[in-house]
C-alpha positions in Angstrom: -31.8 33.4 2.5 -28.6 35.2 3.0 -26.4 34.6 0.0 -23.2 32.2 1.0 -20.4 34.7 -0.9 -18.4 37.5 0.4 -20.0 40.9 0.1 -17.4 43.4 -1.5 -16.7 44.8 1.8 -15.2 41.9 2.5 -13.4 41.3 -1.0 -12.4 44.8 -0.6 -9.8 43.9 1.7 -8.3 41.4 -0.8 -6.2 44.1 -2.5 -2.6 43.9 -2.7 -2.8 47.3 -0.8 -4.3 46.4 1.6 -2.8 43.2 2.4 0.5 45.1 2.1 -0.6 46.8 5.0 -2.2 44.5 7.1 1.6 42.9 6.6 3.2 46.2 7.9 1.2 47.1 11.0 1.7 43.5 12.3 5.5 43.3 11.5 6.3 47.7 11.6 9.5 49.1 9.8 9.1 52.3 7.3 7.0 52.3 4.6 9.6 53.0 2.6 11.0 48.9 3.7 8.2 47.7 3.0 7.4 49.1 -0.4 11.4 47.5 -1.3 10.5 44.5 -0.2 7.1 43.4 -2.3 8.1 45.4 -4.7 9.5 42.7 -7.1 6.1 40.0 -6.2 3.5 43.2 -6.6 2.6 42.0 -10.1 1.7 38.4 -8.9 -0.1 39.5 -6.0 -2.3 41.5 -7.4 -3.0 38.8 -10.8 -4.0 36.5 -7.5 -6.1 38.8 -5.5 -8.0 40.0 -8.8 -8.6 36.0 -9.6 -9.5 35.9 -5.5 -12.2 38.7 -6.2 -13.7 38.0 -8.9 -13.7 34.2 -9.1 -12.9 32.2 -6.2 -16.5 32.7 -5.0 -15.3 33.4 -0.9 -17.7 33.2 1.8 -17.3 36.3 4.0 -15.0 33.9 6.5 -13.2 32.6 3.2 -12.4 35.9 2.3 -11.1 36.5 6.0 -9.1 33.6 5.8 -7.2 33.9 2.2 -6.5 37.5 3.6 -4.8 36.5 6.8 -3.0 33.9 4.5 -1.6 36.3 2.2 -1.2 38.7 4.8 1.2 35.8 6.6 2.9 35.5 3.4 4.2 39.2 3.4 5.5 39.1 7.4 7.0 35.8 6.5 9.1 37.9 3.8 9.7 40.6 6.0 11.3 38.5 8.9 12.9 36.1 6.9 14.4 39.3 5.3 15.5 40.7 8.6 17.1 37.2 9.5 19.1 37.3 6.6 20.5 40.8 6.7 21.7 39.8 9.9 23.4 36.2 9.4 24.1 37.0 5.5 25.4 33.4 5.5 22.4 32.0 5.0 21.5 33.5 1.5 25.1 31.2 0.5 24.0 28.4 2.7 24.7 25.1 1.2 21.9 22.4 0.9 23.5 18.8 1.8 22.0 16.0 -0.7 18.8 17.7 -1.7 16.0 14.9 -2.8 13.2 15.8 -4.1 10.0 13.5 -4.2 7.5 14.0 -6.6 4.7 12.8 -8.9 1.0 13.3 -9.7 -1.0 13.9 -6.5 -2.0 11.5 -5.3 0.4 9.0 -6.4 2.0 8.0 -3.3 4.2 10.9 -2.5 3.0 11.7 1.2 3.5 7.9 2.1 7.5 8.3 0.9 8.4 11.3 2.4 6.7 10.1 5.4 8.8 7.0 5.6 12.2 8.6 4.3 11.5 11.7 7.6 12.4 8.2 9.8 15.7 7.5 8.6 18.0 8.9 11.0 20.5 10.7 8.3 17.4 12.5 6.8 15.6 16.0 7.4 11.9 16.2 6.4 10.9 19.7 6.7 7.7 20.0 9.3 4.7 21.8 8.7 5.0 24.2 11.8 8.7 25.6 10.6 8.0 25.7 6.8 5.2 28.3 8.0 7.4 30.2 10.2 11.1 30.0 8.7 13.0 32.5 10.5 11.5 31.6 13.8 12.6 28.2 13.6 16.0 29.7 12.9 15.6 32.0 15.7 14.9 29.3 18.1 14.0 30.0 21.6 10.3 31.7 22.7 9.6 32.6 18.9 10.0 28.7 17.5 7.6 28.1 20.7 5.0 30.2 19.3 5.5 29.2 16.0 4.8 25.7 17.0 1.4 26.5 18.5 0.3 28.8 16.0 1.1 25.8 13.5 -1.1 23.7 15.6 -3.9 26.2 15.7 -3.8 26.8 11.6 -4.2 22.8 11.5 -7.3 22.9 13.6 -9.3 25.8 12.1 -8.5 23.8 9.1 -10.1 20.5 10.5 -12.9 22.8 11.7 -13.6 24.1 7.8 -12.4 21.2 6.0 -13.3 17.9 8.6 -12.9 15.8 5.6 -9.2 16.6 4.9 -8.2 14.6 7.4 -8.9 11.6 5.7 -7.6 12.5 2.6 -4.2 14.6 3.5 -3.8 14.2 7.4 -1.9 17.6 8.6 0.1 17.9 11.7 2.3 20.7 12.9 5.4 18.2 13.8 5.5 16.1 10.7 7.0 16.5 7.0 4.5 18.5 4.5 4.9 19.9 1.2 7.1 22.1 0.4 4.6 24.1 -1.7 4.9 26.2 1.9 8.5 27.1 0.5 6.9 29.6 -2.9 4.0 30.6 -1.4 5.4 34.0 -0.4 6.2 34.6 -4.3 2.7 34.5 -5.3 3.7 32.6 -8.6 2.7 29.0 -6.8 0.6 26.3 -8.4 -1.5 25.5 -4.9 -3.5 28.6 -4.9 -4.7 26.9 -8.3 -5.5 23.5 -5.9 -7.0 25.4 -3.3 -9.6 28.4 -5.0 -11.2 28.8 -8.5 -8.9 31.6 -10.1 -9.0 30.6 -13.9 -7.1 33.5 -15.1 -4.7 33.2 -12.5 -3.6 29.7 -13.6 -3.6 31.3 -17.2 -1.2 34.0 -16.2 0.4 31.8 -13.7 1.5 28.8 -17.1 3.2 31.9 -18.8 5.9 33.2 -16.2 9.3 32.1 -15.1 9.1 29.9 -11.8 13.0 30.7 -11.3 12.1 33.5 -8.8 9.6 31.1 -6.4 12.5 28.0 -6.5 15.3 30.6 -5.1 12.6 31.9 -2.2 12.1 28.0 -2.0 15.9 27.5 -1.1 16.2 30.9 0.6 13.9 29.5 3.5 15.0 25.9 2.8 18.3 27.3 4.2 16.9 29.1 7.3 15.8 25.8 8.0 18.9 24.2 7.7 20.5 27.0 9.7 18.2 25.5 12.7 18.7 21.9 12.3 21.6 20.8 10.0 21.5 17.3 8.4 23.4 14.8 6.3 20.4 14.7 3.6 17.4 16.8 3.6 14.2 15.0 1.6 11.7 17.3 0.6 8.1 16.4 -1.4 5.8 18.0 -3.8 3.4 17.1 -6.5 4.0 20.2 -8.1 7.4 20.0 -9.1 6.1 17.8 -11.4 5.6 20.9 -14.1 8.7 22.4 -13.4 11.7 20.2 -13.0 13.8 22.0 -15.3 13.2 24.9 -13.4 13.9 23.1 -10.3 17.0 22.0 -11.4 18.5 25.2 -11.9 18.3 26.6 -8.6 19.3 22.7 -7.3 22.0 21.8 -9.4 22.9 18.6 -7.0 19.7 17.5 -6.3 18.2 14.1 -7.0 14.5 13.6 -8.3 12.4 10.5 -7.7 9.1 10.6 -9.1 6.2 8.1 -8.4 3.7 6.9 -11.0 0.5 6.0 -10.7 -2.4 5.1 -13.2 -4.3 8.7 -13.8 -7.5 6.8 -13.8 -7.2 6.2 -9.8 -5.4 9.8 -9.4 -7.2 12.3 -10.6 -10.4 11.8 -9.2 -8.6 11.5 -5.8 -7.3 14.3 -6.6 -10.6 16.4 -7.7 -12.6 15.1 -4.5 -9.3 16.7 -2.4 -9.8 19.8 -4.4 -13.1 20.0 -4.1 -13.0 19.7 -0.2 -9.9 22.1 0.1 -12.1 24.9 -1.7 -15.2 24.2 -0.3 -13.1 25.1 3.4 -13.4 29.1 1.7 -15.4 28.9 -1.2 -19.7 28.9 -1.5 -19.9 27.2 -4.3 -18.0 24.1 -5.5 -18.4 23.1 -9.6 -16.8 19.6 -9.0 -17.4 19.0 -13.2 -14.9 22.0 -13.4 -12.3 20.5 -10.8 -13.0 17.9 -13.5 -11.8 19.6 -16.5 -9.4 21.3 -15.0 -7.1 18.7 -13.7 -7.4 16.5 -16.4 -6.3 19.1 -18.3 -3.1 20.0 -16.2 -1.9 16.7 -15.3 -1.9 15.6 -19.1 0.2 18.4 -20.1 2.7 17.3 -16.8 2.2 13.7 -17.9 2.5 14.6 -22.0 6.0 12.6 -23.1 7.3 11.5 -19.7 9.3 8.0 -20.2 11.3 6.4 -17.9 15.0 7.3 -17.0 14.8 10.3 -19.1 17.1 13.0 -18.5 16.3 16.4 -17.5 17.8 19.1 -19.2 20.5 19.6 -16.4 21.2 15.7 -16.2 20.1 15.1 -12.7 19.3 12.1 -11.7 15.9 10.7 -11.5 14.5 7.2 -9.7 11.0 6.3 -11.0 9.1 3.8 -8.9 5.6 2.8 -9.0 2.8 3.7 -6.6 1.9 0.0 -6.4 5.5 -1.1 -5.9 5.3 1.2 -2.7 2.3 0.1 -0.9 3.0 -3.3 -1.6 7.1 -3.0 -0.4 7.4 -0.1 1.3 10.4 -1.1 3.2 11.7 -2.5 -0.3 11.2 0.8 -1.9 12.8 3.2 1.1 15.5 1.2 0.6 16.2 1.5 -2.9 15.3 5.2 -2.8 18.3 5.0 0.1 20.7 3.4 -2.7 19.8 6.1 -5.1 20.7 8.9 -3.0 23.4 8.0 -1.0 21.5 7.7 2.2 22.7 5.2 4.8 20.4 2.3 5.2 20.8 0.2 8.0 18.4 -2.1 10.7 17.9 0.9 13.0 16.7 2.4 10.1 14.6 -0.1 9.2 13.4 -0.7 12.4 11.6 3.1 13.0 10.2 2.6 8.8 8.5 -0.6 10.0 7.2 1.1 13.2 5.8 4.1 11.5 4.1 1.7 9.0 2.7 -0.2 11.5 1.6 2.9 13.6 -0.4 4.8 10.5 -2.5 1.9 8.6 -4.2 2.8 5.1 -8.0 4.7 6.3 -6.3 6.0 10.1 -8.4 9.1 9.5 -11.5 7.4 7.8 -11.8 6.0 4.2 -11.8 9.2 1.6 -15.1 8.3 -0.7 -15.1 9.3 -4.1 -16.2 8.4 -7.8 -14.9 9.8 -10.9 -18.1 10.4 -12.2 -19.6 13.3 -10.2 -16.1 14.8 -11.1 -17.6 14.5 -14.9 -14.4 11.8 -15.6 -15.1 8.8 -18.0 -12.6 6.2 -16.6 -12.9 4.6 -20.3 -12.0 8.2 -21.9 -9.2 8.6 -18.9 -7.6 5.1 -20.0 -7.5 6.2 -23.4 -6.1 9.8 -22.5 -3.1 8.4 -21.2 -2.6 5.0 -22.5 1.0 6.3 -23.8 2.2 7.0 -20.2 0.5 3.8 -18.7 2.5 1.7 -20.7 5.6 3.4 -20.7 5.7 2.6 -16.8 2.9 -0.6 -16.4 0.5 0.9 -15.0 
């Protein structure tokens, strides 16, 4: 039987070198431009593609695929680069009422981003521009293609991962995280979600995250360049681990954070992990997804109370997930308040019509159990009893 991982042929190619030049034959330009340009994120591409090759366990079209991913990265930089030199504006471009939804995955997040995208005053960043930044800004036959490659990256995905949909339905035209925002720093917490690279994750807990929040708003403001807006709402569970951070390159934004008992989150979150590698990976250790994430969310979830102030002072909203699905309308509205977001029947009108349009299980029921992630529920309860209570969970 043919073994199910990449042969280092294939792993071969996940080098920074070589991904640096896949980059420059699609996009051209000197060496010399391109060597200025990944400079500066050299050192975290090659900690990922080291944790890629020798422990993500690729299949041979895994391998393919994190390649052309990375490789997207780099001509992302390049042409977002490009659009900048020539409308320097945008590097200075201000970001109108930034609010920031986070929280444990799982927690709710996707639902309330989903529902704030329908207020008319809002702008919800979609999944095909946040992978193509500067052709969004650029408009014309380049947002076209950008559209329909978008839609093409969400198929293959179905093809490799036909669970997903159930869990974390993608499409091009609608609001997604804004993890798509750092991922051309290489110092993002996803790659830790979607392959096993245990030393990256180690390297990745030790460096300064300043760097990947200022690429975050320098394509947060080729977007707005495109399409201005009154209030822009963006989503991520991974802010989660680095809101100080986060408030340092947003000094006006405005966090609102959902809770939800760890006990039904993580192993939601370990079956979504386990399907999102097992799209490029041969071999899955769900006990290790396990450990892992219970591991990571306690240190997120170590101290958090309610109300508390960041470091900066911004302002943070906490809400419950059960509050949400059981007033949604209730909750947009209060979220509204908090932010200074007009609320008003029209806008009510398109919440209650996206609700009604996208019931729970749309995309089949995601199956899971805690166990065959190697999670005591009893143990979990325990784990975080201190959290729990400090928001009644």
């Amino acid at each position: 039987m043919p073994s199910p991982f990449a042969e280092h042929e294939h792993l071969a190619r996940l080098t920074p070198e070589k991904i640096i030049d896949a980059a420059g034959i699609e996009i051209g330009g000197s060496g010399q431009e391109r060597s200025h340009d990944t400079e500066h994120i050299l050192p975290a591409l090659r900690q990922l593609t080291a944790a890629l090759q020798s422990e993500a366990r690729l299949t041979v079209s895994g391998a393919a695929a994190v390649g052309k991913a990375l490789t997207d990265q780099l001509v992302t930089r390049s042409r977002v680069n490009e659009l900048i030199r020539r409308n320097p504006e945008i590097a200075q471009q201000q970001i109108p009422g930034p609010v920031f939804i986070t929280g444990i995955f799982r927690s709710g997040t996707t639902l309330l981003q989903n529902l704030m995208a329908e207020i008319p005053a809002v702008r919800a960043p979609r999944l095909w521009e946040m992978l193509a930044p500067a052709a969004a800004a650029a408009g014309g036959p380049e947002r076209s293609a950008a559209v329909k490659a978008a839609e093409e990256y969400v198929a293959e995905y179905y093809e490799k991962a036909p669970l997903f949909k159930a869990i974390h339905p993608l499409d091009a035209h609608r609001p997604e995280e804004c993890h798509r925002l750092t991922g051309g720093t290489f110092r993002a917490d996803i790659y830790a979600l979607r392959y096993r690279v245990p030393s990256y994750v180690a390297w990745l807990r030790e460096q300064d995250m300043r760097p990947s929040y200022a690429y975050h708003r320098t394509l947060l403001g080729c977007l707005l360049r495109a399409e201005p807006a009154e209030h822009v709402v963006l989503k991520c569970p991974s802010h989660m681990w680095h809101l100080n951070t986060l408030a340092q390159v947003y000094p006006q934004a405005r966090i609102v954070r959902l809770h939800r008992d760890p006990k039904a989150c993580l192993p939601s979150l370990c079956s979504l992990t386990g399907v999102v590698r097992g799209a490029r990976s041969g071999e899955v250790d769900k006990r290790e997804i396990g450990a892992y994430w219970a591991g990571h969310v306690g240190r997120a979830l170590a101290g958090t109370r309610p109300a508390e102030a960041l470091e900066s002072g911004l302002p943070v909203l906490d809400l419950r997930y059960s509050d949400l699905v059981s007033d949604p309308v209730g909750t947009v509205a209060r979220v509204c308040r908090f932010a200074g977001i007009a609320w008003s029947p029209a806008a009510e009108d398109r919440v209650r019509g996206f609700l009604a349009g996208n019931p729970k299980d749309k995309h089949g029921k995601h199956s899971y159990s805690a166990e065959e992630f190697g999670l005591d529920p009893r143990e979990l309860d325990e784990r975080f009893a201190a959290y729990r209570r400090a928001f009644d969970l």
